[in-house]
C-alpha positions in Angstrom: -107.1 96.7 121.6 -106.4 100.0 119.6 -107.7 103.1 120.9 -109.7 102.9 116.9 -111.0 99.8 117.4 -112.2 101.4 121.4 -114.0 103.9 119.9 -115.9 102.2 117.3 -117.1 100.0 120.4 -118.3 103.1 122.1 -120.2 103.7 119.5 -121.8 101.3 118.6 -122.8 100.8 122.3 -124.5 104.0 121.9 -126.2 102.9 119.3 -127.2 99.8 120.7 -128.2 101.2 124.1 -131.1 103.6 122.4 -132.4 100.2 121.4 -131.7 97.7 123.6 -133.1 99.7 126.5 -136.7 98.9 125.7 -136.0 95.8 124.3 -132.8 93.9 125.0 -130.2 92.1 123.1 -127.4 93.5 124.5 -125.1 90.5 125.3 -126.3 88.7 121.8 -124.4 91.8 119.4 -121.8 93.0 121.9 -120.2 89.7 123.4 -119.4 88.4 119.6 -117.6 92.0 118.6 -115.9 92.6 122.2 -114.1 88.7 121.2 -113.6 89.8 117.8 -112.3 92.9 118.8 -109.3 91.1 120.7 -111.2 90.0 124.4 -111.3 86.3 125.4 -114.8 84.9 126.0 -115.1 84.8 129.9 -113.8 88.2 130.0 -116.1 89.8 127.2 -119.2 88.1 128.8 -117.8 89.8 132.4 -117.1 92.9 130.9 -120.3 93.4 129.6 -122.3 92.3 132.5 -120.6 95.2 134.3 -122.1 97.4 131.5 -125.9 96.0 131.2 -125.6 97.4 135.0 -125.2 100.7 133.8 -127.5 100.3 130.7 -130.3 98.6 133.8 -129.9 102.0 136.0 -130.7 104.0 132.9 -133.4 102.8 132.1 -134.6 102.5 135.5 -134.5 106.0 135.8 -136.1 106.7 132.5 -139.1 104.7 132.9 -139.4 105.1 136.6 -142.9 106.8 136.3 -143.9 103.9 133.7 -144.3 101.5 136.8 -148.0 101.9 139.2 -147.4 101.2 143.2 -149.6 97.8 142.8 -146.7 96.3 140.4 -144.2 97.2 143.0 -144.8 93.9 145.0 -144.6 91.7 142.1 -141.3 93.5 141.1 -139.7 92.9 145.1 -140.9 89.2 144.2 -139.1 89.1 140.4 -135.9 90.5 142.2 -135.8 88.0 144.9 -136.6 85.4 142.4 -134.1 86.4 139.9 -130.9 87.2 142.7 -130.9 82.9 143.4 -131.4 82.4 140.1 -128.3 84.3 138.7 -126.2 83.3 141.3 -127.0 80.0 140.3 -126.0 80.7 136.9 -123.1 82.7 137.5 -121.9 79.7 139.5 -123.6 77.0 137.2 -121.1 74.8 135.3 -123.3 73.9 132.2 -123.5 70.4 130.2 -125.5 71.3 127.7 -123.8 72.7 124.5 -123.8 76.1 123.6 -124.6 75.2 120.6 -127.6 73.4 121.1 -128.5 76.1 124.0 -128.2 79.4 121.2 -130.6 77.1 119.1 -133.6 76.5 121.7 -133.5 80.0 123.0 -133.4 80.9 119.0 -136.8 78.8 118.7 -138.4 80.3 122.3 -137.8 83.4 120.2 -139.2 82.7 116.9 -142.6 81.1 119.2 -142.6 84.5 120.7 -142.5 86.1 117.5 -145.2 83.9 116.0 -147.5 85.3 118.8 -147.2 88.3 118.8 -148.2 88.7 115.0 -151.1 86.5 115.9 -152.5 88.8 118.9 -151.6 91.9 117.8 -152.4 94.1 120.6 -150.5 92.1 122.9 -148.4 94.5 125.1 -150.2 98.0 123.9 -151.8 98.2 127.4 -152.1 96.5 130.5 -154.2 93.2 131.5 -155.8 92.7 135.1 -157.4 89.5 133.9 -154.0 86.9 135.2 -155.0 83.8 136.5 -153.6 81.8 139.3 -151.5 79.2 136.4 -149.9 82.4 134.4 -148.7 83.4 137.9 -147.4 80.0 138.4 -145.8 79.9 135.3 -144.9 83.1 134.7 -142.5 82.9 138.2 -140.9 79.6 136.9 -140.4 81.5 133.8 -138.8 84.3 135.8 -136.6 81.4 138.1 -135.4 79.6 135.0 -134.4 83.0 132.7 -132.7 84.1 136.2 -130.6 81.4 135.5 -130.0 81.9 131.9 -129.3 85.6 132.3 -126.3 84.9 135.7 -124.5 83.2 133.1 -124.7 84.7 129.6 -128.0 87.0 129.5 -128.0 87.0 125.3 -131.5 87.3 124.8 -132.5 87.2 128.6 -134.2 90.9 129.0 -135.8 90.3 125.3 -137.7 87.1 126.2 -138.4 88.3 130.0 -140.2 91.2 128.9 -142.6 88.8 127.1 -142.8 86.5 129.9 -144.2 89.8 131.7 -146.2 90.8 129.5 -147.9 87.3 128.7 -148.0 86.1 132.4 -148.4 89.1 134.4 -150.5 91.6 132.0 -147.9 94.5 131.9 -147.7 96.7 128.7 -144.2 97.2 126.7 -143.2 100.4 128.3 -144.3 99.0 132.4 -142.0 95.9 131.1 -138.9 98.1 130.3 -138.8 99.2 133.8 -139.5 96.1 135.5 -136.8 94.0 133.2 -134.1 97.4 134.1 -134.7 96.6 137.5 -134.7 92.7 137.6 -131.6 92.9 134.8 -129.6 95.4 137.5 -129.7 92.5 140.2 -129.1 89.8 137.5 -126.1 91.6 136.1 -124.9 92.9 139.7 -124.9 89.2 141.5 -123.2 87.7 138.0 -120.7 90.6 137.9 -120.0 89.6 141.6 -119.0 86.3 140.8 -116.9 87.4 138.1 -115.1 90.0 140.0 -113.6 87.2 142.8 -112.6 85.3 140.1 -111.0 88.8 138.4 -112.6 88.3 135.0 -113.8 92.0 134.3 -111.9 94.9 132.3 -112.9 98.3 134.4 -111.2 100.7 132.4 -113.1 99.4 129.3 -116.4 98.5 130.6 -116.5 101.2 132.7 -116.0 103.6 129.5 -118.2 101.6 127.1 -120.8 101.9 129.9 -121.0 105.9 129.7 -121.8 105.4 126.3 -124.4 102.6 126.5 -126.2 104.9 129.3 -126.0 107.8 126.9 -127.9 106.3 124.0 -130.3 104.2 126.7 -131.6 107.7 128.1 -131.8 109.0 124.1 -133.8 105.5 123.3 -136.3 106.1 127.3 -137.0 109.4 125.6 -138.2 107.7 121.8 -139.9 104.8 123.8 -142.1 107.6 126.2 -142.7 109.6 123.2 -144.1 107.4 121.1 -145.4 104.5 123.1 -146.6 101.0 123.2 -146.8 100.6 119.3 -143.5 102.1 119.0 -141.7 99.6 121.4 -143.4 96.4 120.1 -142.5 97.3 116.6 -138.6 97.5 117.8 -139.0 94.5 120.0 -141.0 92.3 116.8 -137.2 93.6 114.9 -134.9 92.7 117.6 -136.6 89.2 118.2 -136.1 88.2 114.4 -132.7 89.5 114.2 -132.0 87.9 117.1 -133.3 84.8 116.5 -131.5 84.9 112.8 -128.1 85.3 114.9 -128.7 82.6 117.1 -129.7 80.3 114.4 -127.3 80.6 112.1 -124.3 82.9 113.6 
């Protein structure tokens, strides 16, 4: 890979992390250009797992003083939750095409889109009114994605902040810190696996990753600044883009 075509990566990991921090879609642009760029696909997916650790601990500490102490329980149970998941995946031999897998999480994400244009202030501020099935659901949700995200993760913290916000009544900007945290242990177990079976590039991801943290603490400061609105405007963008991708790219 030539030190041009590094440094165009950097960049545009900067540029993705002031985004992707409140949102996601991480893996979904930077997987396809790291393979482009010259990477083989089980190394680029590795690769940037170790970097969506660094991009999870930014934001973490960006939005730490989003989160209230009475969400802190709920978050313990999302990590426990999502660390067997992941591992699952990580591990998880799958049978189902990729194809056909890019295609139904492209539709979960256009029905995710659909709703939120529909209930518009979805997500502006938090709900205390969850019943006993959105819990139920909600923590499948959270099991299954868990999954999903130990093995690939494109689109994984963009349809788990929904899932959140849906099933467990958190706003956009309490989801960014909550999907940080569950996405570090998702990433971390994944980019365990990985590691034993010596599929990351450190000196790359580990560079890339400065950057990416760089523009995630630019984007924290955007997303605090301007709010709710501001985030669910950026995440209604990312969903349709990435659903557009998945579809058709």
């Amino acid at each position: 890979m030539s030190l041009i075509v590094v440094l165009a990566l950097c960049i545009i990991y900067f540029v993705v992390g002031v985004f992707s921090v409140s949102v996601g879609g991480t893996t979904l642009v930077m997987v396809p250009l790291l393979i482009y760029a010259g990477m083989d696909i089980k190394t680029a997916i590795a690769t940037n797992m170790l970097v969506l650790i660094f991009l999870s601990l930014s934001g973490m500490f960006g939005f730490r003083k989003e989160i209230k102490k009475q969400h802190l329980w709920w978050l313990f149970l999302f990590v426990i939750i999502t660390l067997i998941s992941s591992f699952l995946g990580a591990k998880l031999v799958l049978d189902i095409n990729e194809d056909i897998l890019k295609k139904i999480i492209a539709v979960i994400i256009v029905l995710v889109a659909s709703t939120l244009f529909v209930k518009k202030d979805i997500g502006l501020k938090e709900n205390d009114d969850i019943s006993i099935w959105k819990i139920v659901i909600g923590l499948i949700l959270v099991f299954a994605l868990g999954v999903y995200g130990g093995f690939f993760s494109g689109g994984y913290v963009t349809i788990l902040t929904y899932v959140l916000i849906l099933f467990f009544g958190l706003s956009f900007l309490q989801s960014a810190f909550d999907t940080k945290v569950i996405n570090l242990f998702s990433s971390g177990i994944a980019c365990v696996i990985f590691y034993l079976n010596d599929l990351i590039d450190f000196k790359l991801g580990l560079l890339f990753a400065i950057f990416i943290s760089l523009g995630a603490l630019l984007g924290v400061k955007f997303a605090i600044k301007n709010g709710n609105k501001w985030i669910r405007i950026v995440y209604i963008i990312a969903i349709i883009i990435l659903a557009i991708k998945l579809l058709f790219f």
